[in-house]
N, C-alpha and C positions, 0 to 999 in steps of 0.2 A: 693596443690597449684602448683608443679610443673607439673601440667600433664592439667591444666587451657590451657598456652599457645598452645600446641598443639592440645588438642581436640579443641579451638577453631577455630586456621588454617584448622583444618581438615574438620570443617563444614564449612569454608566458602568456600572452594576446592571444597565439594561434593556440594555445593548448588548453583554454576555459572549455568546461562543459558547459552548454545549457541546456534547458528543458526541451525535454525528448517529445516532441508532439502524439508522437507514435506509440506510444505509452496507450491513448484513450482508444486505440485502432485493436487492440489486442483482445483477440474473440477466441474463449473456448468456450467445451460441450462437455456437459456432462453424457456419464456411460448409460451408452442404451441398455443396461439391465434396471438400469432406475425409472420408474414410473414418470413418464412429464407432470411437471407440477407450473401451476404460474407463478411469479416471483413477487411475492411482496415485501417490498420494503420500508420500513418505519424512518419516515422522516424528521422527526424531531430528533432522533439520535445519532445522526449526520449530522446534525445541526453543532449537536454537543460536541460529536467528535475531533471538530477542524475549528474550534475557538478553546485555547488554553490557557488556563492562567498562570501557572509557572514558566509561560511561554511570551518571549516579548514580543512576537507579533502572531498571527494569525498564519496558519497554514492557508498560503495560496491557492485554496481550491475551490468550486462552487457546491453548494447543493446537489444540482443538477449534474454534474461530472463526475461526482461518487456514487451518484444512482444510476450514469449511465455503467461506468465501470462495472459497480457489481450486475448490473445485467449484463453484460457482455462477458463477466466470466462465470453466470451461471445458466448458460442457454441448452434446451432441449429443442432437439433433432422433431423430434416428434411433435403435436401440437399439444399441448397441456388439456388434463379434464378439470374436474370438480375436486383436484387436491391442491393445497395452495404449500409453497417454502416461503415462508415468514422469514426475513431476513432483517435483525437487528445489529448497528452496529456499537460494541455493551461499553467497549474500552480500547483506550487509543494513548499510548504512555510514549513520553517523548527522553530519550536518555541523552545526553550530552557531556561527555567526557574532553575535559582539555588537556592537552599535553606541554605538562609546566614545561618541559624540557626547551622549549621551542622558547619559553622566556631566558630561562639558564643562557641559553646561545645565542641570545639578540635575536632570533626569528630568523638564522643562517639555514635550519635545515629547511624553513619554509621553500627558500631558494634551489636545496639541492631535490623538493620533492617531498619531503615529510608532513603527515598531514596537521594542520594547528587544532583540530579536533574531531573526535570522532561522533559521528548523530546517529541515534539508534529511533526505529520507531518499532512501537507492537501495536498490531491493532488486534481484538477481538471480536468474533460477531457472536451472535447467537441464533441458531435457526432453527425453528418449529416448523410440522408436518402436520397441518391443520385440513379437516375434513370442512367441506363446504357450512354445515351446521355451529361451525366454530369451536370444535371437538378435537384437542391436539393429542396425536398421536406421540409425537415423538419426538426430542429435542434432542441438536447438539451445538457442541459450542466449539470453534475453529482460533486459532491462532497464526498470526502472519506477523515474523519481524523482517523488517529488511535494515541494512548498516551502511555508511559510507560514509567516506573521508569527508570533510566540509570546511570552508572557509580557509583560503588562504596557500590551499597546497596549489606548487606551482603546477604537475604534470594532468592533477584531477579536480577542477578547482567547479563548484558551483555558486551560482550568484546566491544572497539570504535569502530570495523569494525561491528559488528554483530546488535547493536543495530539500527541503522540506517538504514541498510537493511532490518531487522525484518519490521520496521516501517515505509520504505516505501512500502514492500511487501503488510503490513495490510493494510494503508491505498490506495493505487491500486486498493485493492480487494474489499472496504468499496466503492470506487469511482464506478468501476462496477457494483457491488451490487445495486447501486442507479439508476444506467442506464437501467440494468434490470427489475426494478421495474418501473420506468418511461417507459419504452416500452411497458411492460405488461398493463398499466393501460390506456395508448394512442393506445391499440392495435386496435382496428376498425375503429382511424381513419386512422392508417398508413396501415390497408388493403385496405380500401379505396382510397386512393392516391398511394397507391404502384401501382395498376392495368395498 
């Protein structure tokens, strides 16, 4: 019985996530039927997106780590000409669901693994296909959510700064993702327009 307490502590020690560094390392390409465009992105609404007010602290990220991200997931193989993808990031919604139950039971299932709540993020971009003259061709708009357990679960546990990071990284990259695919699948008409 006495040796319960601390094998327990000790698995919940060894069993914390924290932030995955390898998160800001992750490089895709968009499809070579898509014209290379250069990537520009509007920085004041990164600015807006990682400070919230219904939010009591600040998502852990910089300026500079969410512009490098979205470049790294919207890179051309090819070298880019005179068309530009305007990347705005429009809306970024933080959901946070608690699970009263875990009060009902004294915080027991936190122990056997259940999570004490769940964090949702969405983020939105909006991307434009702007001809050098400053002439948009084309607009679309992408959505990326990503979800996960937070605070308190013994098996999946992240610290308050790392989770929300985690989670906005995923969903960023979930938002790209969509944009990628959405170009890929409109790719002949925006060869066509791009000329």
């Amino acid at each position: 019985m006495r040796y319960i307490i601390p094998l327990l502590s000790l698995f919940l020690l060894i069993s914390c996530k924290s932030f995955d560094n390898r998160l800001f390392d992750q490089k895709e390409y968009l499809d070579n039927s898509v014209v290379p465009m250069k990537i520009v992105i509007n920085q004041s609404s990164i600015d807006k997106s990682i400070h919230f007010k219904d939010f009591p602290a600040y998502v852990y990220i910089t300026d500079e780590e969410v512009t490098r991200i979205i470049n790294q997931q919207l890179i051309f193989e090819q070298k880019p000409g005179k068309i530009y993808l305007s990347v705005i990031v429009r809306k970024t919604n933080i959901d946070i669901f608690s699970h009263l139950y875990q009060m009902l039971f004294l915080m027991v299932p936190v122990l056997l693994g259940a999570p004490m709540d769940t964090m949702t993020f969405t983020i939105k971009l909006d991307a434009a296909i702007i001809k050098q003259d400053g002439r948009i061709l084309k607009t679309y708009t992408s959505t990326g959510v990503a979800t996960d357990y937070n605070g308190g679960t013994a098996h999946y546990y992240y610290t308050s700064t790392d989770a929300p990071k985690t989670l906005y990284i995923r969903a960023l990259q979930a938002a790209c993702k969509d944009l990628r695919e959405q170009l890929k699948n409109d790719s002949d008409t925006i060869n066509r327009i791009a000329r």
